[in-house]
PDB file of N, CA, C and O in Angstrom:
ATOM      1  N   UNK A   1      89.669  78.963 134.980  1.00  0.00           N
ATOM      2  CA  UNK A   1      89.514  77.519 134.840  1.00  0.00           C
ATOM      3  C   UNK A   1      88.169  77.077 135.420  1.00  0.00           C
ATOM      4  O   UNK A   1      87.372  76.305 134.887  1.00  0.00           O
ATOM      5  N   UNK A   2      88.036  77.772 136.749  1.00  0.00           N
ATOM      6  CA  UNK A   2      86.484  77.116 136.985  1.00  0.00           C
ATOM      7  C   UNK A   2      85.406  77.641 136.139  1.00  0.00           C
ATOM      8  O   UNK A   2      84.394  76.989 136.397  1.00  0.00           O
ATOM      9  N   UNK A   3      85.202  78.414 135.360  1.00  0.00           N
ATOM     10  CA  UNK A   3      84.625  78.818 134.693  1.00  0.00           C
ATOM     11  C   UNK A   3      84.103  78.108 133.284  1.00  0.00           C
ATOM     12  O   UNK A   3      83.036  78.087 132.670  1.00  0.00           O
ATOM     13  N   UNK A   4      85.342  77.575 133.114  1.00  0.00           N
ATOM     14  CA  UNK A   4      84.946  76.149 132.040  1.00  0.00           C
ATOM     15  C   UNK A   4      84.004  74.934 132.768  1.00  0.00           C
ATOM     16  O   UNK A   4      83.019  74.357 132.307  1.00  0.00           O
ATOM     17  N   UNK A   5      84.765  74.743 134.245  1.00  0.00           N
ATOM     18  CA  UNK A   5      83.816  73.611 135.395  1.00  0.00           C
ATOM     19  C   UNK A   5      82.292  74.110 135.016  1.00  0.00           C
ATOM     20  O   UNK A   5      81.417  73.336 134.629  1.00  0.00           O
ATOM     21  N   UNK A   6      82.102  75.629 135.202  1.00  0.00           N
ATOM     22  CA  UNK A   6      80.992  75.993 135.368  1.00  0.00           C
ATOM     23  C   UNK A   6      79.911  76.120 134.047  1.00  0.00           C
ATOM     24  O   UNK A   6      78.687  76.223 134.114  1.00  0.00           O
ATOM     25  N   UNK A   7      80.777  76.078 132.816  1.00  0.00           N
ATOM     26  CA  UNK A   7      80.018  75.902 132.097  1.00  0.00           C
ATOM     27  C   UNK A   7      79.391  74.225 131.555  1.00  0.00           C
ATOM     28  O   UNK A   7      78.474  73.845 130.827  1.00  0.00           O
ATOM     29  N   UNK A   8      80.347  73.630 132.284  1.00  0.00           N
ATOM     30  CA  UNK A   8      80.155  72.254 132.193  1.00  0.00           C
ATOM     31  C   UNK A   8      79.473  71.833 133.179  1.00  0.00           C
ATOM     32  O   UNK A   8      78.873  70.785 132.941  1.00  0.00           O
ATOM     33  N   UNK A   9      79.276  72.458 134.677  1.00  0.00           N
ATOM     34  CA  UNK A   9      78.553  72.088 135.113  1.00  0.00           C
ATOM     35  C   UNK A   9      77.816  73.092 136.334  1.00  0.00           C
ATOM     36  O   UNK A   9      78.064  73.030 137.538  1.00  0.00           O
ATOM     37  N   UNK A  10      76.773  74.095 135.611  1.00  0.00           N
ATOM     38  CA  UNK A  10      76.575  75.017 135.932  1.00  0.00           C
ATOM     39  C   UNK A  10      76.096  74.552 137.727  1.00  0.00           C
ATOM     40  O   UNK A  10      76.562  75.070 138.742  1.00  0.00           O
ATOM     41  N   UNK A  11      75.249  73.651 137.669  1.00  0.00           N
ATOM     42  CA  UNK A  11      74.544  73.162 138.805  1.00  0.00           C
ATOM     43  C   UNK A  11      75.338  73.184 139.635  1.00  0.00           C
ATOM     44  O   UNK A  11      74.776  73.523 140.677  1.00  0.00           O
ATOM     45  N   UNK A  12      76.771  72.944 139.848  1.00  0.00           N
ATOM     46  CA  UNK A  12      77.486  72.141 140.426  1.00  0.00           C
ATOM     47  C   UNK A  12      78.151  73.950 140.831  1.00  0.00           C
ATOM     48  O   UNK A  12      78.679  73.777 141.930  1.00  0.00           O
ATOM     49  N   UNK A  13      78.233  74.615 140.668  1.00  0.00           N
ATOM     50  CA  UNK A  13      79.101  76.409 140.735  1.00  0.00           C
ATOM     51  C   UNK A  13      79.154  76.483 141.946  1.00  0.00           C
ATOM     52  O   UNK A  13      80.262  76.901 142.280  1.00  0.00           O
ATOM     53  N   UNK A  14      78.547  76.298 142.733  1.00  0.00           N
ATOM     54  CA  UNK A  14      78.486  76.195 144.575  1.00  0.00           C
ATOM     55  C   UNK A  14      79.584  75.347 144.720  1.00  0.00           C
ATOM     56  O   UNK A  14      80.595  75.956 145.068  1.00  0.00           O
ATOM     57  N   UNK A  15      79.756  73.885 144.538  1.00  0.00           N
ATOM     58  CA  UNK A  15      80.449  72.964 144.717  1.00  0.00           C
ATOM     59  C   UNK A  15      81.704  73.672 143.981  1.00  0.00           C
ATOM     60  O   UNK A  15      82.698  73.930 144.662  1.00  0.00           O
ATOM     61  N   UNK A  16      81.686  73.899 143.002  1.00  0.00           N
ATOM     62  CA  UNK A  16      83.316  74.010 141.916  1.00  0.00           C
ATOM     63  C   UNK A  16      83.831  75.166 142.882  1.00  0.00           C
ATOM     64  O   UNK A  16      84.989  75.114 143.296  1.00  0.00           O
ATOM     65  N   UNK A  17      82.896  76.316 143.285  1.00  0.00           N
ATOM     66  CA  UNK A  17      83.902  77.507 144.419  1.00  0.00           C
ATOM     67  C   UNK A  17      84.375  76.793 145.413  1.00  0.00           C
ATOM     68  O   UNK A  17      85.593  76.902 145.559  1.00  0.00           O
ATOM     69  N   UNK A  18      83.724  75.964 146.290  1.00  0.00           N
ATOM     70  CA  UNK A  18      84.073  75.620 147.047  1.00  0.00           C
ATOM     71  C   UNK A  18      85.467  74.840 147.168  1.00  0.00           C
ATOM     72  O   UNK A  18      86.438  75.051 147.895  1.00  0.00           O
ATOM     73  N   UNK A  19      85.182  73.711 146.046  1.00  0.00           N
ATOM     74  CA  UNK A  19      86.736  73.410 145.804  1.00  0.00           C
ATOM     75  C   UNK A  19      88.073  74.283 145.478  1.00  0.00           C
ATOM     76  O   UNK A  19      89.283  74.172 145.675  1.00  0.00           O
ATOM     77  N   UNK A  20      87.410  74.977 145.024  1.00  0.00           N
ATOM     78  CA  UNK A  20      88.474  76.274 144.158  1.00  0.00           C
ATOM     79  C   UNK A  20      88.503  77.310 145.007  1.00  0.00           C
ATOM     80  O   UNK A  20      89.130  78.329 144.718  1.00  0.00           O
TER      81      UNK A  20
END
């Protein structure tokens, strides 16, 4: 699932692990 985050918001991949 974060992986979709991450393609949506690559910039953000630091932030989306962190939540996740």
């Amino acid at each position: 699932m974060k992986g979709i985050i991450t393609l949506l918001l690559p910039v953000d991949d630091a932030r989306t692990v962190s939540i996740y």
